[in-house]
C-alpha positions, 0 to 999 in steps of 0.5 A, a space after each residue: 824402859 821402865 817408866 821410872 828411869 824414863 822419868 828421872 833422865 828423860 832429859 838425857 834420854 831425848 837426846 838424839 844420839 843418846 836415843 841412837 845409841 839405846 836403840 842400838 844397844 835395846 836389839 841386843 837386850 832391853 835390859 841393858 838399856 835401860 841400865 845404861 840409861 840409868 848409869 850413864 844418867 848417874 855419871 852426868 850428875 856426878 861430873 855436873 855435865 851431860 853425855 855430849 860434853 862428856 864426849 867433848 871433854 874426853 876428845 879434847 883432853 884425854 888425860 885430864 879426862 882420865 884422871 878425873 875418871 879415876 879420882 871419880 872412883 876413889 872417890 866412889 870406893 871411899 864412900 864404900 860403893 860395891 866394886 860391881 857399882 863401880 865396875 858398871 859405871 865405868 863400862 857403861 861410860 867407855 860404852 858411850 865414848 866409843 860408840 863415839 869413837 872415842 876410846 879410853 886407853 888407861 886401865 883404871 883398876 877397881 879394888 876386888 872388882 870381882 866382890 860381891 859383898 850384897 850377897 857374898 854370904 847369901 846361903 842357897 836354900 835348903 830343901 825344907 825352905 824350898 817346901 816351906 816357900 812352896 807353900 807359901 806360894 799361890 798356885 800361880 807363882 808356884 809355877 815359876 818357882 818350881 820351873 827355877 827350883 826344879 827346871 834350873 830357869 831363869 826368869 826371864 825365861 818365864 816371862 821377859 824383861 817387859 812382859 811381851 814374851 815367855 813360856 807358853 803352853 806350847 812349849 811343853 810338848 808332852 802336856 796334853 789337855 782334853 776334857 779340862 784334865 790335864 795329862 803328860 805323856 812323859 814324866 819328867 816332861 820336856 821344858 823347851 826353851 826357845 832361842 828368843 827366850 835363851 840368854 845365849 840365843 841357843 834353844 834347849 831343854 829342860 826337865 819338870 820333875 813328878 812334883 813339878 807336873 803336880 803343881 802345874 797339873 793343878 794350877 792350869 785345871 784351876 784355870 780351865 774350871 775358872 773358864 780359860 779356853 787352853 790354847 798352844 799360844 797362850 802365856 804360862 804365867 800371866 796376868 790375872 784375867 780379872 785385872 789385866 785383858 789379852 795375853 800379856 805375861 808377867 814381866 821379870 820383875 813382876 815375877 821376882 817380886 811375886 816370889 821375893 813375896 812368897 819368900 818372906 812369908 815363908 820367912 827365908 830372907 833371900 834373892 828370888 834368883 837364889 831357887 835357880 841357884 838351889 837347882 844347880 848346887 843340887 845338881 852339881 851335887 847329883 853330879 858328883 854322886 853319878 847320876 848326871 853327866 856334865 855335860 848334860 848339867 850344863 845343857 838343861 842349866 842353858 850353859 854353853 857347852 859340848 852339847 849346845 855347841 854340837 846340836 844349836 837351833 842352826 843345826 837341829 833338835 837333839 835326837 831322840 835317844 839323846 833326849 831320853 837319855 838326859 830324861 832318865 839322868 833327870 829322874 835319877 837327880 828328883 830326889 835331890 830336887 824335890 821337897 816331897 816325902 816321895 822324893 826324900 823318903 817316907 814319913 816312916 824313914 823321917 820318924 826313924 831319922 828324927 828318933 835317931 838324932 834324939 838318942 845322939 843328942 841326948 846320950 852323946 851330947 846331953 841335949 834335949 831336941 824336944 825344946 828345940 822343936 818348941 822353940 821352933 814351933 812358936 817361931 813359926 806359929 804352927 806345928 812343924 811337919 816331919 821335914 821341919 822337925 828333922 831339918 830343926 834337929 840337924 841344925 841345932 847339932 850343926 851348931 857344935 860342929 858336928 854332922 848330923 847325918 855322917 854320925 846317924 848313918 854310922 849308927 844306923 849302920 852299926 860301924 861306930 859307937 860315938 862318945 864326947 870325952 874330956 881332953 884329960 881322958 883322950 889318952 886313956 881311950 885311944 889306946 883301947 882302941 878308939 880314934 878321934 874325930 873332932 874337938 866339940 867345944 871343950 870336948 872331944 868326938 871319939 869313935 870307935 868300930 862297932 864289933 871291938 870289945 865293948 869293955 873297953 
């Protein structure tokens, strides 16, 4: 329990039969304790009262409880509280009245209980943020975010709600370590996640792509040439033997915040919690092109589904060529992964993106991206790399609605030449053959195949 909520309802917390029931719900997760503590510290103050009168009160007059409880929630959602604020309290209080067997038989609804309205336009990252956070990022932290980003973890996995477990060395298999270098037998590499370390209780396994293994080849050879002796049971992520002596691990919340940190630095105003969410989309997105089945998505992303029903740590590991299989669908999803121009394409293809978008912006939309890059650059401070450039462009096309890469692939491709015309010649062009696409402000996007009469 973090010491601030000890602090603030210590009073509430020494209480012997609150105490019993934190303890109880403690075993099935720490977390949850310490947010019922907090919640039900919370509803005492707003009733003026403490957790056994609560009790008494509901016991004695059930109704007149309820109806207070549900005017508490008026109340609440006047003063503009998130429904998961109220929805929380709500359930941690019929929590401790049954645990006092005393059950809450009216159902009091909470208005769009399901909103997120904190993050509800929260975008997922793109791959050129997840570069530049990357970078941003010592190599310590680096770890955790390309575990989230490319591993699909959660980081309670990495290191637990109170820094007493997480990822060791052991739990990656094919690491080896001989001579202070650091080798993997297979790429991608195994990511074993123990069932301790599962939200579901269930062991998996996850992947750590080419660029992945980069980043932890060279934070643990950091590590050794500093004088860390590498052991199977050592902590992944730590702390810094400097400040901190045994083998603790970093806690969650520590973790979150080293990389909400890197993440400002980097200028991406997000959730730490939103690089898992980057690997799923990009896997969903793999997905969809082929290169993963569901099944195995759900599995590496620790969901329970067909394959964690059929192979859980009660019934064995998953067989060999199972493993292989998920491995070589892993590999086909990198490049919708990784932020490295082996991933996305060489440098050479960049420029020739970057050139392509420059001819669509200034002959079709009469825009010159070269004051964009500008702009860019002092907003940033430095010179942007080719992925920066490229993304900058895209961006500054999105914004009259049009799609980037559709339009170039057409023209790399040599199946449409594009035009912007006005809406009084609309009728003129159609009927030589060309077909709208889209109206661009006051403007309308026309095509046309490539191999009709250019006179037209």
């Amino acid at each position: 329990m973090s010491q601030a909520g000890l602090t603030k309802y210590s009073e509430i917390a020494g209480d012997p039969d609150v105490g019993r029931w934190l303890r109880n719900l403690r075993r099935g997760s720490p977390i949850t304790a310490e947010v019922a503590l907090r919640r039900l510290g919370r509803v005492c103050e707003l009733f003026s009262t403490d957790p056994k009168k609560l009790v008494r009160d509901a016991r004695s007059d059930p109704k007149s409880f309820q109806d207070s409880l549900e005017d508490l929630v008026s109340r609440l959602e006047e003063q503009g509280k998130s429904p998961g604020y109220i929805v929380g309290i709500l359930k941690t209080l019929r929590g401790w009245l049954k645990y006092n067997d005393v059950v809450l038989t009216r159902t009091i609804k909470v208005t769009n209980r399901s909103a997120t309205p904190t993050i509800e336009n929260e975008q997922v990252p793109t791959q050129g943020e997840l570069s530049r956070i990357l970078r941003a990022s010592s190599p310590r932290i680096r770890i955790p975010e390309a575990l989230m980003a490319f591993g699909d973890l959660r980081p309670e996995t990495i290191g637990n709600y109170d820094g007493t477990d997480g990822l060791r060395l052991k739990d990656f298999p094919e690491l080896k370590i001989q001579n202070g270098k650091v080798t993997f037998e297979k790429i991608p590499t195994m990511v074993t996640v123990r069932a301790t370390l599962s939200k579901t209780r269930c062991k998996y396994y996850t992947f750590l792509g080419e660029e992945g293994c980069t980043y932890l080849r060279e934070y643990l050879e950091e590590r050794i040439r500093n004088g860390e002796v590498p052991t199977p049971e050592i902590p992944l992520i730590g702390y810094e033997r400097s400040k901190r002596s045994g083998d603790e691990f970093l806690s969650t919340r520590k973790i979150t915040h080293y990389i909400r940190t890197a993440m400002r630095d980097a200028g991406v105003r997000k959730r730490p919690y939103v690089l898992r969410a980057y690997a799923e989309t990009q896997l969903i997105i793999a997905e969809s092109k082929g290169k993963i089945s569901h099944p195995y998505l759900q599995f590496i992303a620790g969901h329970k589904g067909d394959i964690e029903a059929r192979y859980s740590t009660n019934k064995g590991r998953l067989p060999p060529d199972m493993i292989e299989d998920m491995r070589a669908q892993y590999k086909a999803c990198e490049a919708f992964l990784g932020t490295t121009s082996k991933l996305e394409g060489s440098a050479v293809v960049k420029e020739a993106q970057i050139e392509a978008l420059k001819s669509i912006a200034k002959n079709l939309l009469g825009i010159d991206l070269l004051d964009v890059k500008v702009a860019k650059e002092k907003e940033f401070g430095k010179d942007l790399t080719t992925a920066e450039e490229l993304e900058a462009y895209e961006s500054e096309i999105r914004k009259l609605r049009i799609d980037p890469q559709r339009i170039r692939k057409q023209e790399e491709a040599g199946k449409y030449q594009n035009k912007l015309v006005r809406e009084t010649e609309l009728e003129r062009y159609l009927n030589k053959g060309w077909e709208m696409v889209q109206t661009v402000n006051s403007r309308i996007l026309i095509r046309k195949p490539i191999l009709t009469s250019k006179r037209s």
